[in-house]
C-alpha positions, 0 to 999 in steps of 0.5 A: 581410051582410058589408061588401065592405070591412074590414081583419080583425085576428086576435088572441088574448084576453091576460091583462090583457084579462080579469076574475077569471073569466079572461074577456074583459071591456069594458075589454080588449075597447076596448084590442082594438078601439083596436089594430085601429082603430089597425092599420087605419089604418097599413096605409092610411098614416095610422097613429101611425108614420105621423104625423111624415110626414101631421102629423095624427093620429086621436083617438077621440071617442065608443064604443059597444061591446056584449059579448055572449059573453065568451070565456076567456084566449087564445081566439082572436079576429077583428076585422073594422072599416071606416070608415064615414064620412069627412067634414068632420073627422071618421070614423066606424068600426065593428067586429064581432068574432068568436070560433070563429065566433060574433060575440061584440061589435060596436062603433061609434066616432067619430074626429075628425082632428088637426093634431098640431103644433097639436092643433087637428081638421083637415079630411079631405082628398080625400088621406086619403079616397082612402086609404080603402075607406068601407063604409056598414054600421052595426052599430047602428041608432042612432049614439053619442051626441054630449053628456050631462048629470048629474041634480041628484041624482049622487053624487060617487063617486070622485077620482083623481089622473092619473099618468104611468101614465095617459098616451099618445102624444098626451100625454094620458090614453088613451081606456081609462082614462076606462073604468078611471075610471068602472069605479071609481065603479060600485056593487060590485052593478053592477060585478059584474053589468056591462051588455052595452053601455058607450057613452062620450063623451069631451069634453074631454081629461084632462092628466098632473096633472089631479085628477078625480072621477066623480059617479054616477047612474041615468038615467030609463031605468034607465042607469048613468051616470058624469061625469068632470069637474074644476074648480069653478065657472067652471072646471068641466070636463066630461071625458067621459061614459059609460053602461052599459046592456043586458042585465046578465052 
């Protein structure tokens, strides 16, 4: 059943959103579903241009996307997404996209509002609620995650020093180059063979200047995990998570 509410961006698969086989891959399928999302919101009034009026923003938390048809360089795309939720401090939004007809991916997000002058989560007031059309569908059965842990046995797979190159308008590293990150630590035999799902949890932001590494592992149930973290010690920072899973292409 299609949801009586959602807001329908239409686009075309770019060159930087596919792999070597002209393809659309999982990190050009995030950059379309954060433009989507991004788009949603700023036709409701509480879109990024938005922000110097509203003094919040929205900040992504966690992902779940799954990619199960990956359509060539400039297909034609359509991405239907809704906000699921809007409660306390934070939204839920899922999307499901299209290509020729067929839903070719479906995704799940969790968003958290914040202050942008204090960087601090704020509460969804009845103002911002009212400026949403909720549509209670999920196209997961499960919801994403909220938290990992890495077994004793991961593997420090790869460092990277954050550049400028890395960083958004929040000032800190955008949501898609935590996936460039983890995409580096893959072993080549799982990269070339990338899972149908990539699910993400972002815990701790990542600041212009930051030196981070990614630590692999496989999880119990077979699941390719990667932690980006930095710090040693007492000052260990765990950034964020993610996972590949599913299917394999």
């Amino acid at each position: 059943m299609i949801p009586t509410s959602y807001y329908t961006y239409e686009t075309a698969v770019a060159y930087p959103d596919v792999g070597a086989d002209y393809r659309l891959n999982h990190r050009g399928l995030l950059r379309i579903l954060q433009e989507a999302a991004a788009i949603a919101s700023d036709e409701c009034g509480f879109g990024p241009k938005d922000v110097p009026r509203s003094g919040v923003c929205w900040v992504l938390t966690a992902w779940r996307v799954e990619l199960t048809e990956r359509p060539l360089w400039r297909s034609e795309v359509a991405v239907r997404t809704w906000p699921r939720s809007l409660e306390g401090f934070a939204s839920e939004r899922d999307f499901e996209v299209f290509c020729q007809g067929r839903r070719i991916a479906r995704g799940t997000s969790r968003w958290f509002l914040v202050n942008a002058a204090t960087g601090r989560i704020a509460r969804v007031t009845g103002l911002v609620r009212s400026a949403y059309d909720l549509e209670e569908r999920a196209v997961f059965d499960t919801p994403a995650r909220t938290n990992g842990r890495s077994s004793p046995g991961a593997q420090l797979a790869c460092a990277v020093q954050v550049g400028r190159r890395d960083i958004d308008t929040n000032r800190h590293v955008n949501n898609i180059h935590y996936l460039d990150y983890a995409l580096e630590a893959l072993p080549q035999e799982v990269f070339d063979h990338l899972p149908d799902t990539v699910e993400v949890v972002y815990r701790r932001q990542i600041l212009l200047g930051a030196s981070i590494r990614c630590l692999y592992s496989v999880t119990e149930d077979g699941q390719h995990q990667v932690e980006i973290q930095s710090g040693q010690g007492d000052d260990l920072v765990r950034h964020a998570f993610v996972w590949f899973y599913g299917q394999s292409g």
